[in-house]
Every structure is written in C-alpha cells, then in structure tokens.
C-alpha positions in Angstrom: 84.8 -176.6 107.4 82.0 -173.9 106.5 80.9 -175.2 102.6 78.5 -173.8 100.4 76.1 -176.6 99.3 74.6 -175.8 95.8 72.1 -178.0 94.9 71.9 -179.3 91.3 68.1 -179.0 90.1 66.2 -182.1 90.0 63.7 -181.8 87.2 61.0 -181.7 90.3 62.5 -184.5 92.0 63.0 -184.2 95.5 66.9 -183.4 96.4 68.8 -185.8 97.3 68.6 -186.2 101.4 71.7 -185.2 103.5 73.1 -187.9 105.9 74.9 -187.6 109.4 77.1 -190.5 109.5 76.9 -192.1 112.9 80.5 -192.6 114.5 79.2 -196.1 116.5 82.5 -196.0 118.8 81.8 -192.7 120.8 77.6 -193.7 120.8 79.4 -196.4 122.5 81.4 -194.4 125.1 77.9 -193.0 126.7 76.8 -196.5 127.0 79.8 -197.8 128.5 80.1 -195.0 130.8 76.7 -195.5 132.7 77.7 -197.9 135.3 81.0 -196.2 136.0 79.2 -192.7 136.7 77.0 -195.0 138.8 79.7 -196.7 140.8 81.7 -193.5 141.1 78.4 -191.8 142.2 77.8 -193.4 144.6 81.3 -193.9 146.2 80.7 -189.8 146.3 77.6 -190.3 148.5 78.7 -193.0 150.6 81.7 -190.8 151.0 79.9 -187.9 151.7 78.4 -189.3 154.9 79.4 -188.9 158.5 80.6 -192.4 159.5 81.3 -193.3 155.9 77.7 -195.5 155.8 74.9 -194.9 153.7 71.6 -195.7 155.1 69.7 -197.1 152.4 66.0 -195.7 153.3 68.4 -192.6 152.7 69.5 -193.2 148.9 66.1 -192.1 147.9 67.2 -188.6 149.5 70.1 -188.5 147.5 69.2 -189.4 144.3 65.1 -189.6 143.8 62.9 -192.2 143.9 63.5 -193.4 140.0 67.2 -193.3 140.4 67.5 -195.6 143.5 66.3 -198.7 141.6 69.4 -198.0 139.5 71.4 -197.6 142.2 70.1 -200.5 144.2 71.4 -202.7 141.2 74.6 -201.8 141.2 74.8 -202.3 144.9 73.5 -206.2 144.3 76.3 -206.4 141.2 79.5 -205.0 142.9 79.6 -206.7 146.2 83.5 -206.3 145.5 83.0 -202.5 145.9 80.0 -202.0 148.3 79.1 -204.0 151.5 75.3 -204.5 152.5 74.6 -204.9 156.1 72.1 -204.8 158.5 68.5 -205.4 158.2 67.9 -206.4 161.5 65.5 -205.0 164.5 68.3 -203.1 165.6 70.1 -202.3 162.3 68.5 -200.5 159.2 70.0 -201.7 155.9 73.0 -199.7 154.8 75.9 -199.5 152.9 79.6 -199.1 153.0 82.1 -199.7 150.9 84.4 -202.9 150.8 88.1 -202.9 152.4 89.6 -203.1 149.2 87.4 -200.4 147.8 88.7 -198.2 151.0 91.9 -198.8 150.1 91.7 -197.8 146.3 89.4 -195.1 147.5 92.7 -193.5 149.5 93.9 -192.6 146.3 91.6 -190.3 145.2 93.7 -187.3 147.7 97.0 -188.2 145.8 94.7 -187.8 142.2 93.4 -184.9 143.1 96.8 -183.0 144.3 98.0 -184.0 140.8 95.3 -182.1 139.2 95.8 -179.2 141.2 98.0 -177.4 138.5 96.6 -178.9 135.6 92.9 -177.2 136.8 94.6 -173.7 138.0 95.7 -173.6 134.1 92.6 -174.5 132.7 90.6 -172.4 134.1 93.1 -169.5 133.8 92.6 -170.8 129.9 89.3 -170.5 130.0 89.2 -166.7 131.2 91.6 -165.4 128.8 89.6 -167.1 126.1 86.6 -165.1 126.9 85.8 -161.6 125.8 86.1 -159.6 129.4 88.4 -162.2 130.7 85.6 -163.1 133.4 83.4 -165.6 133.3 79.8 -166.1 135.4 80.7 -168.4 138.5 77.4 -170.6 137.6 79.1 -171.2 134.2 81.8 -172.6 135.4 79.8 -174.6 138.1 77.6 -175.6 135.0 80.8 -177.5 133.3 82.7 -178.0 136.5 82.6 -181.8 136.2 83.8 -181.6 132.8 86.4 -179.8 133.5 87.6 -182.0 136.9 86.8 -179.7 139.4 86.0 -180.3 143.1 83.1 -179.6 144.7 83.0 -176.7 146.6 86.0 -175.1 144.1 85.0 -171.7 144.7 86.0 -172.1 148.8 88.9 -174.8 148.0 90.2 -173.6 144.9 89.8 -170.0 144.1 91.0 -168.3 146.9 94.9 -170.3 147.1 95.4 -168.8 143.5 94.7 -164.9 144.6 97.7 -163.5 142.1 95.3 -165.7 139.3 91.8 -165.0 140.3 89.3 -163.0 141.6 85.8 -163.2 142.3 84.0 -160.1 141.8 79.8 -159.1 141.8 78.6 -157.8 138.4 75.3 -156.5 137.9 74.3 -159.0 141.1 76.1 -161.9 139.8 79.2 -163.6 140.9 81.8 -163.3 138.0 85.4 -165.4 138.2 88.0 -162.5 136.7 91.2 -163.3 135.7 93.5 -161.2 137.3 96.5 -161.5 134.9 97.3 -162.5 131.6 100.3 -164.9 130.5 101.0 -165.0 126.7 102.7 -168.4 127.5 99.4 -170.0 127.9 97.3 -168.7 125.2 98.5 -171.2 122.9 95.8 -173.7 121.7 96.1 -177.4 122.2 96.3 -177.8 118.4 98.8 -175.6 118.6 101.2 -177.4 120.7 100.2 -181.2 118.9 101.5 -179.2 115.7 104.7 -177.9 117.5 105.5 -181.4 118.8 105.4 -182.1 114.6 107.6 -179.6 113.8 105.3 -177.4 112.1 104.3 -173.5 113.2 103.3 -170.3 111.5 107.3 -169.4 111.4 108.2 -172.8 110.7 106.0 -174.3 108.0 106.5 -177.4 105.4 109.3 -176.4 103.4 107.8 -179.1 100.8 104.8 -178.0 99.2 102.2 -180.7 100.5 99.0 -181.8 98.8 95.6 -182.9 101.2 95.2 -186.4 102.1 92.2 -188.0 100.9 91.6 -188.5 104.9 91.2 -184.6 105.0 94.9 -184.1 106.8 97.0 -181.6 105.6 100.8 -180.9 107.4 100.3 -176.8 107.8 100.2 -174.7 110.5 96.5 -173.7 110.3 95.3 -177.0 109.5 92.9 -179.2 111.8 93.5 -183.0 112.4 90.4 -184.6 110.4 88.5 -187.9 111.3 86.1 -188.7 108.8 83.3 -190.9 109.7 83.3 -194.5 108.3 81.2 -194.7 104.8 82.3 -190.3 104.1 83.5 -190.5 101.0 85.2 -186.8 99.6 85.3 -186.3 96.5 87.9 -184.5 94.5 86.1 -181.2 94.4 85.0 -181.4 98.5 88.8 -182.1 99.6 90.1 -179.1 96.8 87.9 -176.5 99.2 88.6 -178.2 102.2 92.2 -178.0 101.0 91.9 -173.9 101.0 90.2 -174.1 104.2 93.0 -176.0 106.0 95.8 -173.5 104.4 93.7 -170.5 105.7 95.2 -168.5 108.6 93.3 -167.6 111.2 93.2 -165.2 114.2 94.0 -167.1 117.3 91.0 -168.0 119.7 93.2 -165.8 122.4 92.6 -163.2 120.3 89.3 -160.8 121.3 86.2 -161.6 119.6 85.2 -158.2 119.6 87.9 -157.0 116.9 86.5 -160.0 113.9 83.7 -159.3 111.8 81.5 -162.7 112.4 81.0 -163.0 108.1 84.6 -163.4 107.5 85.8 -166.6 106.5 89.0 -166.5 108.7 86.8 -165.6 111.7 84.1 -168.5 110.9 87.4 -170.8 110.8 88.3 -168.9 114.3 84.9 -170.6 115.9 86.0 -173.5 115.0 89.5 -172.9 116.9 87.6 -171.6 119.8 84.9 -175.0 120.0 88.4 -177.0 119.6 90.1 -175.4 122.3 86.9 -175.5 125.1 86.5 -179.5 124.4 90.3 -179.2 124.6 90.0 -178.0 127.9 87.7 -180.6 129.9 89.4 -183.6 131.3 87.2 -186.3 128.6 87.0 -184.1 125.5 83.3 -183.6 125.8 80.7 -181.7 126.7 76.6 -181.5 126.2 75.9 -179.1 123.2 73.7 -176.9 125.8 77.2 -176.4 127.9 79.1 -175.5 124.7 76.2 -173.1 123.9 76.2 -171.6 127.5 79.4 -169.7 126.6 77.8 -168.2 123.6 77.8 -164.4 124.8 81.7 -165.0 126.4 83.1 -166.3 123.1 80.5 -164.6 120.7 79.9 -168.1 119.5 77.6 -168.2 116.4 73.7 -168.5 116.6 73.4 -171.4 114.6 75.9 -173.1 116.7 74.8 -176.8 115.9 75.3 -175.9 111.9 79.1 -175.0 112.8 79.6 -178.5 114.0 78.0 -180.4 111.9 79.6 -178.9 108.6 82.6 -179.9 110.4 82.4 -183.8 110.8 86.2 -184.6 110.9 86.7 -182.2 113.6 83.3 -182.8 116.1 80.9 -185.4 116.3 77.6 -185.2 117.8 75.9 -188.3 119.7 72.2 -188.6 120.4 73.1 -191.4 122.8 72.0 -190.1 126.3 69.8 -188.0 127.8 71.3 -184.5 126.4 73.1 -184.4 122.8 76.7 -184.5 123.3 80.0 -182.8 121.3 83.1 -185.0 121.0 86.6 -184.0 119.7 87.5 -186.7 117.5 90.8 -186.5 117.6 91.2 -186.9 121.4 89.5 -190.8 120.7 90.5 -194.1 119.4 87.8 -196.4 119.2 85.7 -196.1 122.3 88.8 -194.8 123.9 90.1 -191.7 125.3 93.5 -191.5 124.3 95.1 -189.3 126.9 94.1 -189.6 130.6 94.9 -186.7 133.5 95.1 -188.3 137.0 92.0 -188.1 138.2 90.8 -190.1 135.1 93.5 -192.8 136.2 92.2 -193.3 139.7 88.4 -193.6 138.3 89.9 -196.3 136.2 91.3 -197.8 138.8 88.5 -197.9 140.9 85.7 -199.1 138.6 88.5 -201.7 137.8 87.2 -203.5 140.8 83.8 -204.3 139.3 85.9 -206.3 136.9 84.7 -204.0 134.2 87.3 -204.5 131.4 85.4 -202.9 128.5 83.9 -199.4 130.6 84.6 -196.0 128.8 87.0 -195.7 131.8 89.6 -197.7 130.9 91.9 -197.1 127.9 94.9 -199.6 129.3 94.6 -200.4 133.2 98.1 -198.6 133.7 98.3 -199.2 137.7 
C-alpha cells in the first residue's frame, strides 16, 4: 500500500526511527535451501558428463576453486546420494551417483514433461504482461531458473510452440515475441484465488464488509495481507489501507503505456504487476536485481525497493544470501512453500535421500 508518512514535529528531537520487521521463517528458507541447491547441483554436473562420472580434479572446472570445498563436503555427507571411487595408480578419484540416487534421478524426464504446459503458459504470461509483448531472450535466461526452465530452452522449448512464439533480432538483440494473444490467460493469479472465493468485479460481497485487523478485506480489488509478527495497525493505518484495498485498478494485462505513473490506481497496478511476476516463477521468489531487470518491459517505478517495502503484507524482502531477495507472502506458510509444481516434487524427492527432513524443499514428502 503507497502511504503518506507525515511526521509529527518533535520539539528538536530526533523522529522516531522506522523499523523493517524481519519475517524469521522465509530468512530461514535461504538457509535451508543451501544444501539442496548443492545436492541438486551437482547431480546436474555429474549428469552432465559423458559416462555419467565426475572426475573430481574436474569439479574445480565446474564450479571454481572456492566452491569445490563446498562441494567436496557434501560429497563426504551424502554417501547415500554420491559414490567416491578410485584413487588408485590407475584410477583418479571420481564421483557417481548411488543406485538408489539413479533410480530417483529417472524421474526427473517424467517431472519435466509435466512442466511442459505449465512453462509454455508462463512464459506466454510473461510476454503479454510486457509493453511490446516481447521480451529480451537474456531476460528470460536471467530468471530462467526461477521460472523452471531447461537449459538450452531456446533450442528445446521455443521452437515446438511456433503458433506461441517467435524469436526475432531487434536492434542486434534476440527478443522472444509473442505471436498471439489469449484473453483467457491474462487473468492474474490473485485473480483466480479470488474466483475460487466467490468474489469478482461482477460478482462482489453483497454484504457490506469491514477490514480485518490482519489487513484482509473480501473485495475484488483487494490483496491477501500477511503482516509481520510485532506490526501492529492502528485504527487510522487499516482505515487508509481499507480505501486502498476497495480501490479498482487497471489489470496488469493492461498496457503500461495508457496509465499516468502518479495515479493512485496505477501505483496500486505495480503492485498487481510485482504480484503477478513472483506469481509466475515456480518458488514465489526472485532477487530484487531480477525483478528490477524488467523495469523498462513493465515500466516498473524507479524507486522500485520503496514500492515493496510500503507494502509489507504483500512482499517481504530477505537480506539472507548473497543477493537481497522478494518473497510473496502469501504463497508461504512458515518456512514452507505451500503449492509445489512437479519439478519442485521430484527435487523433494531427491534431496529426500540425504535424510533432510527440515530442507526448504520439502513442504510434506508427498511420494
């Protein structure tokens, strides 16, 4: 919610000092997802090889010199997922991955089939979202973990979808067009969690409803608030963020181009438009530098980090890492993500054999 903060005078005392509550679950989730991305990491690499064996004066090649030590302690932890052998005259050290972990590893073909469809509509998601419906191939490459793809998407992906997609050269740089629009899709995720409710823009509370002291208010333009631990509104905070959650707003399928940026319903549109891109990437995240890389494709706001932090029920921003990152709240309980696409599953499943009950990973071991 965009609030003007007017600041009482303090007789020449210093104002009272601001405070970002910390949300200590997601800090959590980027601790608890370090060995998994190491684990799955490497699986990737081991993978990646010709016979399927990782020569470990090689891991150096693959990941730099301070990253092997890492790695090198999580091959000494999981011996249930990678085997060490060798280290004879004849036999450099290497590494493979356990029978069982071959077995589990199988899966990963079935995963990613499932995902097919669910990444063909992102993406198509994605394009109509932005101004010119195209968007700069290295973009997408930028977030393409985040959003689930494969490597190599452009060659794997791209071309089976030609009545979707197109890649075309702009001013010398690859652009991903979208060849056709489908007004079925440009409906936001908060959208359709509202619809499941009952409650639309032709359809909304017959009841006239009051806001929650949580921030929640049943209306059609409303956003699902999660306020930190320790926020405490008060009466006159939730009475504005009560008009804010009754204002209407254009949709974030809607051109940028035809809002002027000062208007209240367009500043609430940003907000729509930051919703739907974390809406759109497989764990509800991403670094603030790859929200801020599609500044000029959604004319996204200058002061970027200032939109998100004036919204604390909506995004929450974690230190924890090596790059600041943007969670959607609502998409968490705890430390967990509440709703998992199939490739999330199978990395579940497979970090599962570290015996890691408490990783990021797993929300309930559903296999």
């Amino acid at each position: 919610m965009w609030v003007s903060v007017k600041e009482k005078s303090s007789g020449g005392r210093r104002p009272k000092k601001k405070i970002y509550h910390r949300v200590h679950e997601l800090d959590r989730v980027m601790d608890l997802q370090k060995k998994p991305s190491l684990i799955l990491h490497l699986k990737s690499i081991i993978q990646s090889q010709k016979h399927q064996c990782l020569l470990l004066r090689d891991l150096e090649k693959q990941v730099g010199f301070v990253q092997k030590w890492n790695f090198m302690a999580v091959l000494e932890k999981y011996p249930s997922i990678f085997r060490v052998g060798g280290g004879s005259d004849r036999t450099p050290p290497f590494v493979t991955l356990t029978e069982k972990a071959i077995k589990i590893a199988n899966q990963e073909h079935e995963a990613r089939e499932s995902m097919e469809p669910i990444l063909v509509r992102n993406l198509r998601k994605l394009l109509m979202m932005s101004v010119d419906c195209r968007v700069p191939l290295e973009k997408i490459e930028f977030i393409g973990n985040e959003l689930g793809l494969p490597q190599g998407f452009k060659n794997s992906l791209i071309p089976k979808y030609p009545e979707y997609f197109s890649v075309k050269n702009v001013n010398g740089k690859a652009y991903l067009h979208l060849e056709n629009w489908d007004s079925s899709l440009a409906i936001t995720a908060r959208e359709e969690r509202l619809s499941l409710e009952g409650v639309s823009a032709s359809n909304p509370p017959k009841k006239k409803v009051r806001i929650s002291k949580d921030g929640n208010f049943l209306g059609p333009f409303a956003f699902r608030m999660r306020f930190p631990a320790g926020f405490r509104p008060n009466a006159s905070y939730l009475e504005e963020l009560e008009r804010w959650q009754r204002l209407e707003f254009p949709s974030p399928y809607l051109n940028a181009r035809r809002f002027d940026a000062a208007d209240p319903k367009a500043r609430k549109r940003v907000v729509a438009v930051l919703h739907e891109l974390l809406s759109l990437t497989i764990e509800k995240r991403m670094t603030s530098l790859q929200l801020d890389a599609f500044h000029s494709e959604s004319l996204l706001p200058s002061r970027l980090l200032l939109c998100l932090v004036k919204n604390p029920g909506i995004f929450y921003i974690t230190n924890k890492g090596a790059r600041s990152t943007v969670f959607l709240k609502e998409a968490y309980d705890g430390s967990n993500l509440i709703d998992k696409c199939p490739l999330l599953l199978f990395n579940d499943k497979f970090v599962a054999l570290s015996g890691r009950r408490e990783s990021n990973f797993c929300n309930e071991m559903r296999f």
